[in-house]
N, C-alpha and C positions, 0 to 999 in steps of 0.2 A: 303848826307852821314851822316853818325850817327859815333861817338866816342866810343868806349866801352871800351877802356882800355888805357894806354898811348902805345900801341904797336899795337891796333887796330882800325880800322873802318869796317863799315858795308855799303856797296853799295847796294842800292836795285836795280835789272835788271830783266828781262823779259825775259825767256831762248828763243830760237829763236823755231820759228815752236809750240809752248806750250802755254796753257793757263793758266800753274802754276805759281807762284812766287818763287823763289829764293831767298835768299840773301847769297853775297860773302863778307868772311872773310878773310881780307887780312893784314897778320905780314906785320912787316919792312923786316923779312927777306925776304917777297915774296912769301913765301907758301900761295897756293891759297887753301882755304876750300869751298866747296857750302855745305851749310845747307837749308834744308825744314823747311818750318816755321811751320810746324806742332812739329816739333823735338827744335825749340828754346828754349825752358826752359832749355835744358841740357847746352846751354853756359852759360859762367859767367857774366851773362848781372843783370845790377837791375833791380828788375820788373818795376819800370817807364819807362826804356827805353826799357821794352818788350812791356809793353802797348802801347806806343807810336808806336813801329812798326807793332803790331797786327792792331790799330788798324786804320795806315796810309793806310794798306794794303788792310785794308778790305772795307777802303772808296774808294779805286782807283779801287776794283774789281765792286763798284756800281758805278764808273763813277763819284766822286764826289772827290773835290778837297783836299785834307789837306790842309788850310792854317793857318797862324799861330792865328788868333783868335779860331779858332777849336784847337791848340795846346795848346792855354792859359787855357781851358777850360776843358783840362784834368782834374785827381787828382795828387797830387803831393804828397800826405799825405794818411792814411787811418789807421785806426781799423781792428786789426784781432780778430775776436773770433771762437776759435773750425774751424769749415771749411765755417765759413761765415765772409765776408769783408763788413766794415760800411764804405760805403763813405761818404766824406764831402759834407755839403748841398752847397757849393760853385765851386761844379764839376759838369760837365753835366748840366748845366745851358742853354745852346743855345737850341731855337726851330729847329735848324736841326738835333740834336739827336731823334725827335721825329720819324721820317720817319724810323729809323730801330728796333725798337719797342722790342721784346724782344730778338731779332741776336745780339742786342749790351751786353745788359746786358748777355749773356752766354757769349759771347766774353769775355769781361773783366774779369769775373768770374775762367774762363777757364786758361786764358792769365797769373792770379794772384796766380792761382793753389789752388782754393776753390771751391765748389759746390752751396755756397749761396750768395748773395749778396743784399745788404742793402743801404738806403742813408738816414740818417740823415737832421733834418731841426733845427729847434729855440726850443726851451724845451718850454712845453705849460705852460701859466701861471695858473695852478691852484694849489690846495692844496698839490698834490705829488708832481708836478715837471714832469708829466709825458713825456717820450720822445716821440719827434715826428719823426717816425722813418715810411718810407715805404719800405716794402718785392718788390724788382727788379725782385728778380730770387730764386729762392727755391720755398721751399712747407712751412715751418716755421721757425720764430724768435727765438728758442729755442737753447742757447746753451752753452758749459762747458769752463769755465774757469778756471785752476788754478793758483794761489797766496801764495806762502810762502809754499809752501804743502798743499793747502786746494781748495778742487773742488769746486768751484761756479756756479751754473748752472741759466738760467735768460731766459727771453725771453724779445731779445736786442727790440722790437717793444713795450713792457710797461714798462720795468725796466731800469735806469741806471747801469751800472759798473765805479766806480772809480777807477781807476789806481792808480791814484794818493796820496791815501790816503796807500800805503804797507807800507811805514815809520812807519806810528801809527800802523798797524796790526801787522807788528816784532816785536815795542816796547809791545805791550799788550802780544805778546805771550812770552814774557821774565817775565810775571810776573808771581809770584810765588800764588794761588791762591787756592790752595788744601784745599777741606774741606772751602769755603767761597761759600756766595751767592752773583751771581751778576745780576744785574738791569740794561739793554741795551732799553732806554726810546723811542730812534727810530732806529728798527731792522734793515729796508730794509729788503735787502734779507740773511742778518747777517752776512754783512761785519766784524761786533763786533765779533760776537756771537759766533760764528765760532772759531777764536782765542781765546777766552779766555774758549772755551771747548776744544780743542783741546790740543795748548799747554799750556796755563797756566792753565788746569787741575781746573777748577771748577767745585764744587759740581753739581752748578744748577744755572742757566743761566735765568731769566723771560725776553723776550724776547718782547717788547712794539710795536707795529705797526700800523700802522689804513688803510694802504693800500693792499686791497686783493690782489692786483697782487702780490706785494712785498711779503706778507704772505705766497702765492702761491710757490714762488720760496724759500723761508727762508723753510719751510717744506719738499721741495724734496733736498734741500742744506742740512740739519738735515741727511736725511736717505741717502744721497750719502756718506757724511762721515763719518757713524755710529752710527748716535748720533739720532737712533729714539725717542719720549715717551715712556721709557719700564721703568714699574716698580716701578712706584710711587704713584701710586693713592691710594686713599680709596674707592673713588667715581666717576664714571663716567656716563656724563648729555649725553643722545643722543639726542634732542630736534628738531630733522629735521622731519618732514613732507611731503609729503605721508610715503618714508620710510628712515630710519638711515643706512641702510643694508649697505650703503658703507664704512660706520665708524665704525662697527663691529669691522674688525681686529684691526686697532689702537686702540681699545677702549681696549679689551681684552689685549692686549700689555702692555697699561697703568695701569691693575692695579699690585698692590704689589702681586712679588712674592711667598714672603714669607707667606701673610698672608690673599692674595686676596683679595675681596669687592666687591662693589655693582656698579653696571650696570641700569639704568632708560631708556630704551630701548621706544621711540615713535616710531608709526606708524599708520598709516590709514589701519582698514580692513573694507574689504564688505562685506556684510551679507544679508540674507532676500529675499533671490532669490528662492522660493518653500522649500515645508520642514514644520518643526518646525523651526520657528525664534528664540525662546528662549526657553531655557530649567532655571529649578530655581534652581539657585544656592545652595537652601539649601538641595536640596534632587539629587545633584550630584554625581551617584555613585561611591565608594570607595572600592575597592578590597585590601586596604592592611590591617593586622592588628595592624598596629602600626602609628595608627593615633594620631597626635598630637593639642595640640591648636593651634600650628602655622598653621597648614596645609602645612606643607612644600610638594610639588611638585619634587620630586627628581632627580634629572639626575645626576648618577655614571659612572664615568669613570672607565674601567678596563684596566691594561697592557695587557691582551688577543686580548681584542677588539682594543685597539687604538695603537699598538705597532705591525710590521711585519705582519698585517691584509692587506690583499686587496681587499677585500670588506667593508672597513669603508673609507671610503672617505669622501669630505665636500658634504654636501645637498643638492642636486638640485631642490629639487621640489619648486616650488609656495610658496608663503607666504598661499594659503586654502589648502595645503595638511597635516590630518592631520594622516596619517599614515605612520609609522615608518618600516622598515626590521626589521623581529623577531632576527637577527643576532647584530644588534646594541646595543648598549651600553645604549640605550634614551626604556625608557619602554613609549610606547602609552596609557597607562591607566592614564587617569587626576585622581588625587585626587582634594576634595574641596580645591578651590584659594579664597581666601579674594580677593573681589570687593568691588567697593565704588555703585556698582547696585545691587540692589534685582537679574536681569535675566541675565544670562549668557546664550552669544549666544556662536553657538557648536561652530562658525568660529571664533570668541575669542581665543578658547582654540588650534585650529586648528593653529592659528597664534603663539602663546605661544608656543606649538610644537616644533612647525621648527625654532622660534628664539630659543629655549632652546639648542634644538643638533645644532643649528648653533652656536650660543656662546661656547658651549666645544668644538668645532671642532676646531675654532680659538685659546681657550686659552692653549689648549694642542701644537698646533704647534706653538705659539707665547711664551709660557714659557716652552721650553726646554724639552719637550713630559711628565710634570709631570700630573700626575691625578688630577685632578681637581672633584670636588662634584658643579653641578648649582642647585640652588632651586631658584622656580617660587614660590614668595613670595607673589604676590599683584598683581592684573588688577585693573587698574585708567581708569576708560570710563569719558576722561575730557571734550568732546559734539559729537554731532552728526556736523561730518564735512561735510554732504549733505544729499540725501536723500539716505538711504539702507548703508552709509559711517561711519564710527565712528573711531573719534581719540582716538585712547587706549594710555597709558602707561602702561608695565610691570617691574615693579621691581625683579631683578633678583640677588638672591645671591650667589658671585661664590668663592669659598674656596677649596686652596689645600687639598687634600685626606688626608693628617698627619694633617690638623687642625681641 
């Protein structure tokens, strides 16, 4: 019999003629209840003693014993985060859990009213502190926590959560901080950071780390509670190779609204596949009349085109396509680019394109649909990164329409 309350116990029996389990709920007064253990969670049992009965049941449906070393050997403790439970590395220890392989872990999972399930071991000894954490039951480690009012999101498999540490996060968010800058030396996933943007209202937060996973999570914790890069740059490095394309929007995002700035966009393009390989730079025709020394490259935004349009959309095509919809906003006619090469291949310009209308696509929906002016100021050819390959740089300058 099991205890569940000072006015109850729980009898497990075997209804007569059935292959199902039961269990009877029986007051002092005497009112008899049968409950299906499918329906168990609706009593007021604690989930230790749900588990314990899931899953004494489920070992007796396989013929195999409960006995009390199998009961020691439960969990008695546990971590919730979001709809996944971190068991202690000192549960499910016995080689007899092994024979029900993944029936136990949904069991449990089910039993504790979570979808994910996790177990914990010794935190490894290296330079993070990384946890050693194995996925039982789910598809991912990935999940939300909130604290004080502030969403933590993590994946429990590289990252820790301390609990422990809310004291200092209330105290920090009691500070008064408006208009200062703060320096958080080791982020995490911005247990700090988080607080002292939130409620104590700082300017501007640098944000110290040296662990990608942690960075990982500190950057989706950033744009879960509001706080993307928007808005500050002068200058933004895209330095990834084959392509930056993923850091476009962020990039656009970061610079100043008020006054825009400059984008250093890397990429790999291919070239020299039939054709003219190169075309010379200096004798690059020019259809407009108001050529300048700079050679600025123009792409004008209009409220027409980029405003209750639907057919201006973002870009789809390829990084080699280098033709434009006579509808859009991005005129297809290159003017001459300053290169650091005598020969300008056509698929250069073809790439400069569609980074160009891809850059104003993003910084019109990332600063608040204002019009934007990009100019393709410079291709940097910095080597041949294989054979028909080359790493370009484009420098790109992007200024609101009133500057």
């Amino acid at each position: 019999m099991t205890k569940i309350s000072e006015e109850e116990v729980m009898i497990p029996i075997k209804e007569h003629g059935a292959d199902k389990s039961f269990d009877l709920v029986i007051p002092v007064e005497g009112k008899i209840q049968r409950i299906d253990l499918q329906n168990m969670n609706q009593l007021k049992i604690s989930p230790k003693v749900r588990l314990k009965i899931a899953i004494e049941h489920m070992l007796q449906e396989k013929g195999v014993t409960f006995n009390d070393t199998l009961h020691q050997d439960l969990c008695r403790h546990w971590e919730k985060h979001d709809d996944l439970i971190l068991l202690p590395e000192n549960s499910f220890t016995l080689d007899e859990w092994k024979q029900f392989g993944v029936d136990l872990w949904k069991l449990v999972a089910e039993t504790l009213g979570v979808q994910r399930l996790a177990k914990k071991s010794a935190i490894s000894r290296d330079r993070f502190r990384t946890p050693n954490i194995s996925l039982l039951y789910g598809d991912n480690g990935w999940v939300t926590h909130v604290d004080n009012g502030i969403k933590y999101t993590f994946d429990v498999t590289k990252c820790m959560f301390s609990a422990g540490n809310i004291s200092e996060k209330i105290r920090i968010g009691d500070f008064d901080c408006k208009g200062q800058t703060v320096v958080d030396l080791y982020a995490g996933i911005g247990y700090f950071v988080l607080p002292y943007l939130i409620h104590a209202k700082a300017a501007m937060v640098y944000a110290c780390e040296w662990n990608d996973n942690a960075i990982d999570a500190l950057r989706k914790n950033l744009k879960l509670n509001g706080f993307p890069l928007q808005g500050v740059a002068d200058h933004v490095n895209l330095g990834l190779i084959p392509s930056s394309e993923p850091g476009w929007p962020v990039a656009c995002a970061a610079l100043r609204s008020d006054s825009g700035g400059w984008l250093h966009v890397h990429g790999n393009v291919t070239s020299g596949f039939g054709g003219n390989e190169e075309v010379d730079a200096a004798i690059l025709p020019s259809k407009t009349s108001h050529q300048t020394n700079n050679f600025k490259h123009s792409v004008k935004s209009s409220q027409s085109c980029l405003h209750d349009q639907a057919h201006v959309s973002k870009p789809t095509s390829s990084l080699m396509s280098s033709k434009c919809d006579e509808r859009s906003s991005f005129s297809s006619n290159m003017e001459k680019i300053p290169s650091s090469n005598k020969k300008m291949k056509p698929e250069w310009l073809a790439w400069a394109s569609y980074v160009a209308e891809s850059l104003l696509w993003h910084l019109t929906k990332s600063h608040e649909n204002k019009t934007w002016n990009v100019h393709i100021q410079h291709i940097e050819h910095v080597k041949s990164y294989a054979p028909h390959i080359d790493h370009l740089v484009l420098d790109v300058e992007c200024r609101p329409s009133q500057i």
